[in-house]
N, C-alpha and C positions, 0 to 999 in steps of 0.2 A: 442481590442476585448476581449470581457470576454469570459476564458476557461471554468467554472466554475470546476468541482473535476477533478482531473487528478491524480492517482494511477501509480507509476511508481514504476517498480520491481529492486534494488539495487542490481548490484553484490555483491554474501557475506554480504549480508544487509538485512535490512528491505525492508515494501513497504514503497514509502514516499509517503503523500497526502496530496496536495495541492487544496485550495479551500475549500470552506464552506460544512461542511458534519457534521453529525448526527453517530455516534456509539451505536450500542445497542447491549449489551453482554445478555449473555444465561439466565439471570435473570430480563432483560427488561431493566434494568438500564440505561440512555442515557444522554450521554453523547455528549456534541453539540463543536464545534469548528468553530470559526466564517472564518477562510482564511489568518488572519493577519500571522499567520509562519503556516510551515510547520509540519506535524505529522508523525511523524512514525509508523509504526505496527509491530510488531513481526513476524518475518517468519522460525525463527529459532526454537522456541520453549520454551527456556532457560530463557526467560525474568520472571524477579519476580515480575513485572508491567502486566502482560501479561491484555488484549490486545496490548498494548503499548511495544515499541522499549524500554530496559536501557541499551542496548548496549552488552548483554551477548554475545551475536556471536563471539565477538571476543575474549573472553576467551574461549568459547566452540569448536571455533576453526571450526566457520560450514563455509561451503563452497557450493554454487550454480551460477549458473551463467546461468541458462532456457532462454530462448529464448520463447516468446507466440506463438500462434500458433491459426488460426481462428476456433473456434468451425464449427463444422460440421453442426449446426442448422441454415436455411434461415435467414437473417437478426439479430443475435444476436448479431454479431460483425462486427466491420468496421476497415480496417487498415487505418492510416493516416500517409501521410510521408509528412513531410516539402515539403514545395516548395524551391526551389532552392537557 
């Protein structure tokens, strides 16, 4: 089955994005990524790649670990848990 993008939130880490997706930073710039590996994104802030993970978190020493939580808006979000 194709997942197609799937954004998963790292403890102490980035997001990692898996699957074919398009980036477009604040000057329209875009940036495409076909699915073959995996991408990271910045969620620390520190990165000097920024959009992009280079891995500063770990020198900066950032720490999260949030847990999502379903928007309060009808239908925006759907939780999915494995099946067994």
């Amino acid at each position: 089955m194709d997942e197609g993008v799937v954004i998963k939130v790292r403890d102490n880490g980035p997001y990692k994005v898996t699957g074919p997706v398009e980036v477009v930073d604040a000057d329209g710039n875009r940036f495409f990524f076909d699915g073959d590996r995996p991408l990271a994104l910045c969620r620390c802030g520190h990165s000097r790649s920024k959009p992009f993970c280079d891995r500063s978190h770990r020198e900066a020493g950032f720490e999260a670990c949030e847990r999502a939580a379903a928007p309060a808006v009808d239908g925006a979000a759907r939780r999915h848990r494995p099946s067994p």
